[in-house]
C-alpha positions as semicolon CSV with decimal commas, in nm:
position;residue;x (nm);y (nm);z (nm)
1;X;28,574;2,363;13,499
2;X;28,861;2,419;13,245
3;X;29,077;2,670;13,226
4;X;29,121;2,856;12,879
5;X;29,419;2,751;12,717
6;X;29,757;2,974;12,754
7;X;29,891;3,133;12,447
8;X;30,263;3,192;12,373
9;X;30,418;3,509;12,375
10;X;30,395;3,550;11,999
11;X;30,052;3,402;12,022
12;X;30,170;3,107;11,752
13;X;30,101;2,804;12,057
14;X;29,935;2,746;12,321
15;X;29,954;2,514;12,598
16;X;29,699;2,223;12,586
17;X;29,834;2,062;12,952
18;X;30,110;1,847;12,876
19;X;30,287;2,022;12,526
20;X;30,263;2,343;12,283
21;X;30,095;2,295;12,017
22;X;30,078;2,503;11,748
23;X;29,794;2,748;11,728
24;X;29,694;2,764;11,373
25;X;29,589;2,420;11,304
26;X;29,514;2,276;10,924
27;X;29,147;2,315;10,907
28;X;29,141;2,640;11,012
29;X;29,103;2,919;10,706
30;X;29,340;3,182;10,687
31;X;29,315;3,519;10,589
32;X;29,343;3,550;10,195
33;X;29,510;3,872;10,053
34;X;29,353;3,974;9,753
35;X;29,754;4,068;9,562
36;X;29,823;3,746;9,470
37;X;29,494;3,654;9,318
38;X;29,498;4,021;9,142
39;X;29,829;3,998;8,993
40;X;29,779;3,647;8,871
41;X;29,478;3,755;8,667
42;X;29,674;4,092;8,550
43;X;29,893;3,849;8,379
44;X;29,690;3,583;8,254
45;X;29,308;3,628;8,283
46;X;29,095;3,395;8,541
47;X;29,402;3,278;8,679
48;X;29,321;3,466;9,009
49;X;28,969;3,299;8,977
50;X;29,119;2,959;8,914
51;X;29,362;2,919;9,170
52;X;29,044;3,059;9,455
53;X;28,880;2,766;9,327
54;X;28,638;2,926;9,126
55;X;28,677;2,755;8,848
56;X;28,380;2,771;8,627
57;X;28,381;3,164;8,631
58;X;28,842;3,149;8,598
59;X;28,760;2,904;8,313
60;X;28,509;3,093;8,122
61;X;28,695;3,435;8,170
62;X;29,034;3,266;8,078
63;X;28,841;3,057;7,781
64;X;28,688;3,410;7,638
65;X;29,036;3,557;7,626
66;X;29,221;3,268;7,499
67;X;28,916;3,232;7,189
68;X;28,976;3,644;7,136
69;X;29,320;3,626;7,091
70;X;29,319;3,313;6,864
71;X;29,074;3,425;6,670
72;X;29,212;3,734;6,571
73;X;29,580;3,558;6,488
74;X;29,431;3,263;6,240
75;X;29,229;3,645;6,078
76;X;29,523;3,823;6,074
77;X;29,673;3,525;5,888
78;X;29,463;3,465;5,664
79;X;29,457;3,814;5,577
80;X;29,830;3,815;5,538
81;X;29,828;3,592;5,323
82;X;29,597;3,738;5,080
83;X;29,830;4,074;5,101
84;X;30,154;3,880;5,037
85;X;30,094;3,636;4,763
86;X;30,358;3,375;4,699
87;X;30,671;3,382;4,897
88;X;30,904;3,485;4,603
89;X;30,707;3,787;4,550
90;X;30,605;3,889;4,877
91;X;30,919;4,073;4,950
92;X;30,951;4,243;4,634
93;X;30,597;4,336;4,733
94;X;30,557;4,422;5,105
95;X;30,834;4,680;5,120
96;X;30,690;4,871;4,800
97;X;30,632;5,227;4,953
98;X;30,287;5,211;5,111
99;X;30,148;4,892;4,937
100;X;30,113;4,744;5,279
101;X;29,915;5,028;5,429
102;X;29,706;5,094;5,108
103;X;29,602;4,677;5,069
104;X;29,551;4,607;5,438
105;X;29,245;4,413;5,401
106;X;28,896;4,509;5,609
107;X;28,933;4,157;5,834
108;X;29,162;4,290;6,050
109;X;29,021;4,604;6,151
110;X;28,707;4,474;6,185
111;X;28,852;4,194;6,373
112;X;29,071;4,427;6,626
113;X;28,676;4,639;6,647
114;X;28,507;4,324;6,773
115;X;28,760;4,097;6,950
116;X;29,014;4,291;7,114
117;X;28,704;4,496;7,347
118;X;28,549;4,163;7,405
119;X;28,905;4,063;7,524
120;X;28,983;4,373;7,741
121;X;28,660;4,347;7,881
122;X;28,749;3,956;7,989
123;X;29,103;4,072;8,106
124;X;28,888;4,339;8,310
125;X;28,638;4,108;8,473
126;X;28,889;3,827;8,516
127;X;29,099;4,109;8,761
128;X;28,784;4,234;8,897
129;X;28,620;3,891;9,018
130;X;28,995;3,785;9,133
131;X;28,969;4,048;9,381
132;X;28,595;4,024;9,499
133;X;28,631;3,638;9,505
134;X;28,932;3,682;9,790
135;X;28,725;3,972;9,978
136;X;28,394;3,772;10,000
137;X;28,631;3,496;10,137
138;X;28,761;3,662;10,432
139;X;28,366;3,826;10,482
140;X;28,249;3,461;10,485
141;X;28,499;3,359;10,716
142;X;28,494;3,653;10,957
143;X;28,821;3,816;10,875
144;X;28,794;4,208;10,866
145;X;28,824;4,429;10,474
């Protein structure tokens, strides 16, 4: 019969018979701590899904946001550039008192009603899933909440 293998003091080797070898060996998975993945995805949303490995889900949250946020810039250009005319005049025009806010076209609000919930509500998901993709990790792998 073998004897169970001796552990260092700081439990980081143990003796195999003839050297110490490290405990924690490549294969093994490791804890994952879910402030990493949910700061990633505060900053840029899916990231935290992406970098788990999820990457259908951290694609298609970080693919929503990216569409939102282009869409409403190539709006609000267009939209601009209705407002401000030709560039000589556009000056002269913009900084009229309250010609701005009285010919600020419908596009834009309607756009910043549809796309910039749709958005938040990617940004949301994307932090959400980052966190419950690192917690079902360590529940899969036996590691405590």
């Amino acid at each position: 019969m073998q004897t169970p293998p001796q552990y260092s003091a700081d439990g980081r080797f143990w003796w195999n018979g003839y050297q110490w070898v490290p405990a924690w060996q490549p294969g093994t998975p490791q804890r994952r701590s879910l402030w990493p993945y949910l700061l990633a995805s505060v900053f840029v949303p899916g990231l935290g899904s992406l970098l788990q490995g999820r990457w259908r889900w951290g694609a298609a949250v970080l693919g929503v946001f990216v569409a939102c946020v282009i869409t409403f810039f190539v709006v609000f250009a267009v939209n601009f550039a209705t407002i401000a005319g030709t560039f000589p005049d556009c000056f002269q025009r913009l900084c009229r008192p309250g010609y701005f806010a009285a010919n600020w076209p419908a596009g834009i609000f309607i756009t910043m009603a549809v796309v910039w919930p749709i958005a938040f509500v990617a940004w949301i998901v994307g932090i959400i899933d980052a966190a419950r993709g690192a917690q079902e990790w360590n529940r899969a792998h036996g590691f405590p909440d």
